[in-house]
Structure formats: C-alpha cells, structure tokens
C-alpha positions as CSV (number, residue, x, y, z in Angstrom):
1,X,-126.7,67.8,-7.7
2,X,-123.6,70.1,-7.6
3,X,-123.0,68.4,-4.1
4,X,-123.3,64.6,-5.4
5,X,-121.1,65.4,-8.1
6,X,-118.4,67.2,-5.4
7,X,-119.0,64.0,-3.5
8,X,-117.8,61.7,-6.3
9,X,-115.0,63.5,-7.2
10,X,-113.1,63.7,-3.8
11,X,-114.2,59.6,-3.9
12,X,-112.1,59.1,-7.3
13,X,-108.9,61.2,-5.6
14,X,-109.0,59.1,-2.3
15,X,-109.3,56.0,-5.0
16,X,-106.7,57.2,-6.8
17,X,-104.4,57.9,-3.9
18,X,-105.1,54.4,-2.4
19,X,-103.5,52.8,-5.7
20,X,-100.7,55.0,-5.1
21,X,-100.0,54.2,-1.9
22,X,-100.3,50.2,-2.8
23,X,-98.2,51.1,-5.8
24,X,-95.4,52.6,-3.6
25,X,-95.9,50.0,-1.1
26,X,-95.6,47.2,-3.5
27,X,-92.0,49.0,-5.2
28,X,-91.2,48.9,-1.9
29,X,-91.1,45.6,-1.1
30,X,-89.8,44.6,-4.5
31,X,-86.7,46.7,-4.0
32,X,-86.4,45.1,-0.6
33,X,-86.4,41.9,-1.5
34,X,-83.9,43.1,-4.0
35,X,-81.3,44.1,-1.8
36,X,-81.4,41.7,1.0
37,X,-80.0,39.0,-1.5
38,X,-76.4,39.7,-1.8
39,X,-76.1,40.2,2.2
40,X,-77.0,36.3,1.8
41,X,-74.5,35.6,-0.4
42,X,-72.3,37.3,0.9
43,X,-72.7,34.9,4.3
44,X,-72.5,32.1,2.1
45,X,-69.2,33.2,0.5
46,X,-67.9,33.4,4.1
47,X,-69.0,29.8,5.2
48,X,-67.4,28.6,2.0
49,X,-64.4,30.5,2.7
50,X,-63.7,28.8,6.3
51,X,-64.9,25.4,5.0
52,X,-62.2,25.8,2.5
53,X,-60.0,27.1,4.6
54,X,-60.2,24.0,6.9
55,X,-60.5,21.6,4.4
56,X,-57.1,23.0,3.2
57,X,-55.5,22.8,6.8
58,X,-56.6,19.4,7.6
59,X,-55.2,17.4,4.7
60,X,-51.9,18.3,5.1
61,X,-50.6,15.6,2.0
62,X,-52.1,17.3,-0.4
63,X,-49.6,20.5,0.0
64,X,-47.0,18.2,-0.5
65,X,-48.8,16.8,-4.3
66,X,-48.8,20.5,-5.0
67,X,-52.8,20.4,-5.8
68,X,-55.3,21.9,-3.2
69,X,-58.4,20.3,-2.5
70,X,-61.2,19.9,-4.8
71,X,-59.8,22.9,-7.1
72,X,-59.0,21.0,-10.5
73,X,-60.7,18.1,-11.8
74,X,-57.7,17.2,-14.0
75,X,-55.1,17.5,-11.5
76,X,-57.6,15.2,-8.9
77,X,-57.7,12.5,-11.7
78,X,-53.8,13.2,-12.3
79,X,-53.4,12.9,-8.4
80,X,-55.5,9.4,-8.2
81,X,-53.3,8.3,-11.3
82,X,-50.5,9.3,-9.3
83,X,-51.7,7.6,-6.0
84,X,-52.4,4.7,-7.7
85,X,-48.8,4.4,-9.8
86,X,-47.1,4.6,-6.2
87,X,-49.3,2.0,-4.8
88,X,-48.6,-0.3,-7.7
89,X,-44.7,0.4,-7.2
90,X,-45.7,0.5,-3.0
91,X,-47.1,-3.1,-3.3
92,X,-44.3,-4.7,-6.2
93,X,-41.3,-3.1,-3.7
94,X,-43.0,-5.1,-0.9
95,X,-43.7,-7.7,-3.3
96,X,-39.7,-7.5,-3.7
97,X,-38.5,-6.7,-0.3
98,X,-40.6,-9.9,1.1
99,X,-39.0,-11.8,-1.8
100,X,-35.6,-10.6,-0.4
101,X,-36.3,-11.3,3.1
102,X,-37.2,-14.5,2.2
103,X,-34.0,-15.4,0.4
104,X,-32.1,-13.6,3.4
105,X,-34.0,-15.7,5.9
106,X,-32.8,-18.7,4.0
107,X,-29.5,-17.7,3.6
108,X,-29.4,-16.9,7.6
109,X,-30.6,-20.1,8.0
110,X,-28.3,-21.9,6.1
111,X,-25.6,-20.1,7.9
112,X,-27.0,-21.1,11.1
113,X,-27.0,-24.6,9.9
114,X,-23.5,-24.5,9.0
115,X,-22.7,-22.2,12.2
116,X,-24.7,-25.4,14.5
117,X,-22.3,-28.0,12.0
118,X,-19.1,-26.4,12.9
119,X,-20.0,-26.3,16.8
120,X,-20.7,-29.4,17.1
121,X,-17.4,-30.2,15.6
122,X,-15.7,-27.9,18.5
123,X,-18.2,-29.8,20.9
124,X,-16.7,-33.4,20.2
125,X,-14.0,-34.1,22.5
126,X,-10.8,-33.9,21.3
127,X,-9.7,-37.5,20.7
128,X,-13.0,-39.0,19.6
129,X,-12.9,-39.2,15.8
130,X,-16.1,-37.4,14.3
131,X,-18.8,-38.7,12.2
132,X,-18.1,-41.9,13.6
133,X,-20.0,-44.8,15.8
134,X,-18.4,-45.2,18.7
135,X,-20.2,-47.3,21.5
136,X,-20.1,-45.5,25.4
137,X,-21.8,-48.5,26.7
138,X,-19.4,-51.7,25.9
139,X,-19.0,-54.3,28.3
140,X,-15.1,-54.0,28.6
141,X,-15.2,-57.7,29.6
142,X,-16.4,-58.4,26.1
143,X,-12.9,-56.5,25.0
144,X,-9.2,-58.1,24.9
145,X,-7.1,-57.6,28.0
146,X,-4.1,-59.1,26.3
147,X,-0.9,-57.3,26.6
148,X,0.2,-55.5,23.5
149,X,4.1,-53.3,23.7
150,X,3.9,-50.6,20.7
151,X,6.4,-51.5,18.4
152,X,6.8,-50.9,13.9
153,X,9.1,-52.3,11.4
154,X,11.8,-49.5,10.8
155,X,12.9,-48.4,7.7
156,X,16.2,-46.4,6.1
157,X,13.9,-44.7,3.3
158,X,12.2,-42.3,4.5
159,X,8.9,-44.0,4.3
160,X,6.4,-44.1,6.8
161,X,7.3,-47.6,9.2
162,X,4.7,-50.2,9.5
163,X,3.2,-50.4,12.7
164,X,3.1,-54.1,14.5
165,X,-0.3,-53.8,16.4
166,X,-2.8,-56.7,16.2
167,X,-6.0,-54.4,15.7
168,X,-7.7,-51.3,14.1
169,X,-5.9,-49.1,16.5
170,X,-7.5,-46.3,14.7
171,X,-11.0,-47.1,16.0
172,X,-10.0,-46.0,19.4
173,X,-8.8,-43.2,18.3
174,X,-4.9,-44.7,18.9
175,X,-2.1,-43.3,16.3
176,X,1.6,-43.8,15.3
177,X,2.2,-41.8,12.2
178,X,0.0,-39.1,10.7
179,X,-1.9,-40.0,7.7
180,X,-0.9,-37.6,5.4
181,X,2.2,-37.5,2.6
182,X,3.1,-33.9,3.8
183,X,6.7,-33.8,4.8
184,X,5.0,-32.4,8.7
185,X,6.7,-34.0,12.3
186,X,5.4,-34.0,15.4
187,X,8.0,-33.6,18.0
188,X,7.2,-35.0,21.6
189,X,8.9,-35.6,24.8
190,X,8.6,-37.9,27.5
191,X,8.6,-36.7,31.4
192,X,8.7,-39.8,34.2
193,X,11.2,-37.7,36.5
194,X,13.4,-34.3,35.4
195,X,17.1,-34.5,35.2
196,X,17.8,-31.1,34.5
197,X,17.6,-30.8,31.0
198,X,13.8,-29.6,30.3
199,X,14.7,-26.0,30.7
200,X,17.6,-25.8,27.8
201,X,14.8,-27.7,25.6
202,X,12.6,-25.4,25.8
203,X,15.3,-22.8,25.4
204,X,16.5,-24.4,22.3
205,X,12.8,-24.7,21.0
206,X,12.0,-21.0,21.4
207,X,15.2,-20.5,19.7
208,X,13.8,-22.4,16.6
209,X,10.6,-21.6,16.3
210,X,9.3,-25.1,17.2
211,X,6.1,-26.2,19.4
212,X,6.8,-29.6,20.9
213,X,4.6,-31.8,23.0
214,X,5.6,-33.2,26.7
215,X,4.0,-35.9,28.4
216,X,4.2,-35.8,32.2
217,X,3.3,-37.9,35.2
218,X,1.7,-36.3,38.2
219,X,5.2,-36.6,39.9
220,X,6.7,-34.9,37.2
221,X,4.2,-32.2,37.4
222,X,4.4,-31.6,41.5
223,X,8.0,-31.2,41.8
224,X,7.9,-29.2,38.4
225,X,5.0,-26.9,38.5
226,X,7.3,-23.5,37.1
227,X,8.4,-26.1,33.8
228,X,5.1,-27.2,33.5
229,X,3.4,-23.6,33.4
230,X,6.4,-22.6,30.7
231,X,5.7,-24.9,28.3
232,X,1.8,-23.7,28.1
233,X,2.9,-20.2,28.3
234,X,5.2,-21.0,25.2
235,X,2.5,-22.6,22.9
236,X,3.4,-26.4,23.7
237,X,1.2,-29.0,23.9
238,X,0.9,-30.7,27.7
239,X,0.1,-34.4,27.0
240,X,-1.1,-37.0,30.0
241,X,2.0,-40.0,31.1
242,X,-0.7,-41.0,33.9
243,X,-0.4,-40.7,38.1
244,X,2.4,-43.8,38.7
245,X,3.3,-44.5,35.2
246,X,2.0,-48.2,35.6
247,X,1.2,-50.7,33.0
248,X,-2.4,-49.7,32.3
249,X,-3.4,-53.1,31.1
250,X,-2.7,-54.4,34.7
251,X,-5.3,-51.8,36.5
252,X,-8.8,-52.2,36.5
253,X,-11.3,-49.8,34.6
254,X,-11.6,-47.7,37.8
255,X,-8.0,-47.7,38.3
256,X,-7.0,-46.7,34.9
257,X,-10.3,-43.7,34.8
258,X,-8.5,-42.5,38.3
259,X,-4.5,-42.9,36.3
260,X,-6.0,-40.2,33.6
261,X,-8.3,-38.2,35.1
262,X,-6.6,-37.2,38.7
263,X,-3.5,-36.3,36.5
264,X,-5.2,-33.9,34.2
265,X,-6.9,-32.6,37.5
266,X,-3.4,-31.7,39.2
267,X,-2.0,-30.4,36.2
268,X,-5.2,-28.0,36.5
269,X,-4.8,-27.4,39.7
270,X,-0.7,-26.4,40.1
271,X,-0.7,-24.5,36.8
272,X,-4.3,-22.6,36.4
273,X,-4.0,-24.6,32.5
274,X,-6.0,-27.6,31.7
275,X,-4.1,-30.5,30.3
276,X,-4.5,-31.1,26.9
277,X,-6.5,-34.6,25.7
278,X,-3.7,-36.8,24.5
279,X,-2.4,-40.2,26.4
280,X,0.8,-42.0,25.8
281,X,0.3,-44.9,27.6
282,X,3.5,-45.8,30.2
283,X,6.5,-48.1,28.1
284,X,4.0,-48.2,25.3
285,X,1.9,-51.2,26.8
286,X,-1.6,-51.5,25.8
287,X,-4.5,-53.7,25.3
288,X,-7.9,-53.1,23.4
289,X,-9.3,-52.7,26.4
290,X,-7.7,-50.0,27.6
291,X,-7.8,-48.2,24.4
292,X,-10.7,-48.2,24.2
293,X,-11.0,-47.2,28.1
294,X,-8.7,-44.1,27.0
295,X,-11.1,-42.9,24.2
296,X,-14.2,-43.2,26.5
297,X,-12.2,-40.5,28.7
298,X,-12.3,-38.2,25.5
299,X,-8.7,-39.1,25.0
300,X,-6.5,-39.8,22.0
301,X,-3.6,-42.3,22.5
302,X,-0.6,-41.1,20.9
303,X,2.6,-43.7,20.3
304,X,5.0,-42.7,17.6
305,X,6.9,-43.9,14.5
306,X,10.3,-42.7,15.4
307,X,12.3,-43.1,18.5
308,X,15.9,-44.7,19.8
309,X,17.3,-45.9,23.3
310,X,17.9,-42.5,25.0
311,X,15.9,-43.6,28.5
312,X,19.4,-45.3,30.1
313,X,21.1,-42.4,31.5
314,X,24.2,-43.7,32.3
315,X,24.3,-45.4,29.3
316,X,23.7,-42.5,26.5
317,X,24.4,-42.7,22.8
318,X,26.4,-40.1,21.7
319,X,25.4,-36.6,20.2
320,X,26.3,-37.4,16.9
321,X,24.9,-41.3,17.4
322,X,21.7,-39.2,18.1
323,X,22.0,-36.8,15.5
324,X,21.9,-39.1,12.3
325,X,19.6,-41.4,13.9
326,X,16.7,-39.0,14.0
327,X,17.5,-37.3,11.1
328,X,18.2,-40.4,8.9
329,X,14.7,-41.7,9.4
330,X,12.3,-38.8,9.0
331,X,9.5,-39.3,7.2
332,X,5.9,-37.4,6.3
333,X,3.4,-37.3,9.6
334,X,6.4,-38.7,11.8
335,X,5.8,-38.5,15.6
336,X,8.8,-38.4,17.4
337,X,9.5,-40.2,20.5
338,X,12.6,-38.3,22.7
339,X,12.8,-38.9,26.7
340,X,13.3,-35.3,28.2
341,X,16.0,-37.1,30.7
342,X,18.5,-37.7,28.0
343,X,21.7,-35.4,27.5
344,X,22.5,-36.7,23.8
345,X,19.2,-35.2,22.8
346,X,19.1,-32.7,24.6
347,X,22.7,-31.5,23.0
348,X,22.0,-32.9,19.2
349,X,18.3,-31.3,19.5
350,X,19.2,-27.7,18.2
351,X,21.5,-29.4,15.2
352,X,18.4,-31.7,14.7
353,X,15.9,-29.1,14.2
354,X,17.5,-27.6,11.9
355,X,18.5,-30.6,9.7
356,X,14.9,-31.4,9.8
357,X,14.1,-27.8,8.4
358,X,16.6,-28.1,5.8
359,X,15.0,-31.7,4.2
360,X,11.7,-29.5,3.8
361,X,9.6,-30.6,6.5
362,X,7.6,-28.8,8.9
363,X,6.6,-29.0,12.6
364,X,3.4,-29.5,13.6
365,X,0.9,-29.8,15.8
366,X,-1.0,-32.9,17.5
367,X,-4.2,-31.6,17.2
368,X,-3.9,-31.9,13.3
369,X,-3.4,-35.6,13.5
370,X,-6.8,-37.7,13.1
C-alpha cells in the first residue's frame, strides 16, 4: 500500500513538471513571436524609405512647386488648382498667340501683296504706261503710215503750248509737255555729230546743279565714247537719236526695230551703261505707226514744248537772242529742245539756268513724266 501510494505521488510531480515545461514552452513562443515583429517593421520602414526616396528623385517638377510627393493633401489639391490655373492661362496665351499669328500672317501677307504690286510696277518697262491696255499683237498694216513733223502753237504766257498732232499721242506712250501745273523743266540736248561744245555743257551743268538729258546717234556715240560715259557718270539721262538718224516713217518695221535697238546695244557696249528707254525720233517725223513701233520696243517717245533754230551753225542766233527766248517761254512740265552743236546755247546756257531758278522752277527728271 505504502508502495502504491509512493508510486502515485512521483506520477503527480512528473504531471506537474510536464505542465511546467508546456507552460514555459508556451511563454516562450509568445515572447518570441513578440519580438520578431518590430525587426519586420523595421524592414518595412526601410523599403518605404527608398521608395520615397526615389519617388522624390524621379519627379524632379515637384522640387520646383515646393511640395514633395504625396506629403500633404492640401498642398496636392493646392498644386492641381495650381496646375490647372496655368493650363487655363497655358491654353488662353496660345489661344492669344495663335490669334496674333494670325493677324501677323495677314498683315505679312498684305505686305507681300503690296511688295508683288510695287514690283510689278518696277517690272513694266519704262515707257509703257501702267494699268493700261496696250495691244503687242497689232497688225502695223492696220495703223497710219502718214507723215506727221512734231510741231505746237507757241505762246508768250507762260502757259503750256498746244501741241498740233492729229492723234492720242499719249496712247503710245509719246509726250511734249509734262502733265502737271508744277513749275518742273526737263532740259534735253540733241547729239547728230559733236562740235566741241558737249564738254563745257556738262561743265556748266555740274556747276548748277542740273541733270539734263542727251540724245545720241550711234555715230555720235563711236567717235564720243569718253562724253558718253561722262554724262552717266554725272547722273544724266542717255536718251536713243537712232543708228543713221533717218526719217523712221520711211523704214520698215524691221528697219526701225534694228534703228533702236542696235543703238542702245553700242551704247552698252562702248560705255559698260545701258541706254536709258526714251526715243526722240530724227527731225521730229513720226507716224502712228511708228509710235506705236517705239512703244512695242519698251520705249517712250519724247518731243518737247520748247525749242528755237539753234541746228544752222553758221547761222547762230545770238547769246542774248537765245537767252530771252528760252527764258521768255517757260512754262510748268516744259521739255526743252537745245541742239548740243550750237555755240549761242552753249554760251547763254549758264545765264539760262539760272534765270530759270530765279522764276521758281525746278529741274527735273524724265522718268517723272507719264
């Protein structure tokens, strides 16, 4: 008996000890789990930390708002407000600068317009009228052929003369007088041949500030190249007398196109200028036909409204004959008729210019005459 009780005794201590040990083994594990959690966290802070960290490198903008990524809720809303506002402003300044643009491009285009207008103007030939009608193709047998020598009613009152011609010169592009009430005279010279009295005209032009035309023949131009290239160098105008100074109503089409053109060509040639587009036609005979002959060329036939028997060199008008002629019938847009050849003009010409300055007028230039 004393044995079975012994027995159950050491069976309640091993019990005992057992729920001990599970005890222990249980605290154990309880305070394990325990402190394996913050080593976890811990991680998790890290990974958060280089996320972060990267998000914060990528989006390099967001430095430059002053708000970091995904830190304050107010200051994202305030940022999306803000990104929002500058696209508004973004789209309204393109909405603005494309307005702009567009009136610029109009503008430009207007200016083009204008810019195409005025070089067409510079494009038209000098001597063809612009705006105008004019017919390249006419049959010239269709035109009159009959002989016409320039001539105008003369007049002591200062008034523009009236000119005797039997048709619309003006529609070939043929003048006497410029249309205009401006106290302005075109000065011009005729050259057939030189008789030594070009060079003090030219002298006593420089002296006076005046640009002149000349007309000269192809002779004129061969034995006087060194003239020729002074009065371009001076600012003068170089006007075309044709080859042979002939009557150009007499020649045929061909013949007058070769009178115009082959002098112009020389002129190019012996002096390095071109010749400038204006045609006096030889002792002032014409016909519609050649007129309008001249025009085709791109020419403008010049005659004048002012001129006096200076040609006959042995028989000269005095200085003083020559002096109150030409200054006693001035008049506004006056083109002046003087042969080159003739020693009373070429003395009176200084007094002359000056006269003419003193009654107010001006000299001018062919090219302003249309």
């Amino acid at each position: 008996m004393a044995k079975k009780q012994k027995k159950d005794t050491r069976t309640i201590k091993a019990l005992g000890i057992l729920v001990l040990v599970i005890a222990a083994v249980c605290i154990g594990l309880t305070l394990g789990k325990g402190a394996s959690k913050p080593k976890s966290n811990e991680k998790n802070d890290e990974n958060n930390n280089v996320v972060n960290q990267e998000s914060t490198d990528e989006p390099k903008n967001s430095v430059d708002t002053g708000v970091e990524n995904g830190t304050d809720t107010d200051s994202n809303q305030k940022l999306d407000e803000k990104e929002k506002t500058d696209e508004k402003v973004k789209s309204e300044t393109q909405e603005t600068e494309t307005t702009d643009e567009k009136e610029e491009n109009i503008q430009k285009e207007n200016t083009e317009v204008a810019k195409d207008d005025t070089d067409t103007e510079k494009e038209t030939p000098q001597g063809s009228s612009n705006g105008d009608n004019f017919d390249m193709n006419v049959d010239t047998a269709d035109l009159s052929n009959a002989r016409d020598g320039w001539s105008f009613r003369v007049n002591d009152e200062h008034k523009q003369p009236e000119g005797y011609n039997k048709f619309d010169i003006g529609q070939y592009d043929a003048y006497y007088v410029a249309d205009t009430d401006e106290k302005v005279i075109y000065l011009t010279f005729d050259e057939g041949y030189e008789n030594g009295y070009t060079a003090k005209i030219l002298d006593t032009l420089k002296e006076n500030d005046v640009k002149a035309t000349f007309f000269v023949t192809k002779p004129y131009i061969k034995k006087n190249v060194d003239l020729c290239k002074r009065m371009k160098e001076e600012g003068h105008i170089v006007g075309n007398h044709s080859v042979n100074h002939k009557r150009m109503h007499e020649l045929t089409d061909d013949k007058i196109k070769y009178e115009i053109e082959e002098t112009a060509r020389y002129f190019e040639e012996m002096t390095g200028y071109k010749m400038d587009t204006f045609f006096r036609p030889p002792e002032g005979e014409y016909s519609e036909r050649t007129l309008y002959l001249t025009r085709k060329l791109g020419y403008k036939t010049m005659f004048w409204s002012m001129a006096h028997r200076d040609w006959e060199v042995d028989n000269q008008p005095s200085v003083e004959t020559t002096y109150e002629y030409v200054t006693n019938h001035t008049h506004p847009g006056m083109i002046a008729l003087l042969h080159a050849v003739s020693s009373s003009n070429t003395e009176a010409l200084d007094s002359i210019l000056k006269t003419i300055k003193d009654q107010g007028y001006r000299f001018g230039n062919l090219y302003e005459v249309e």
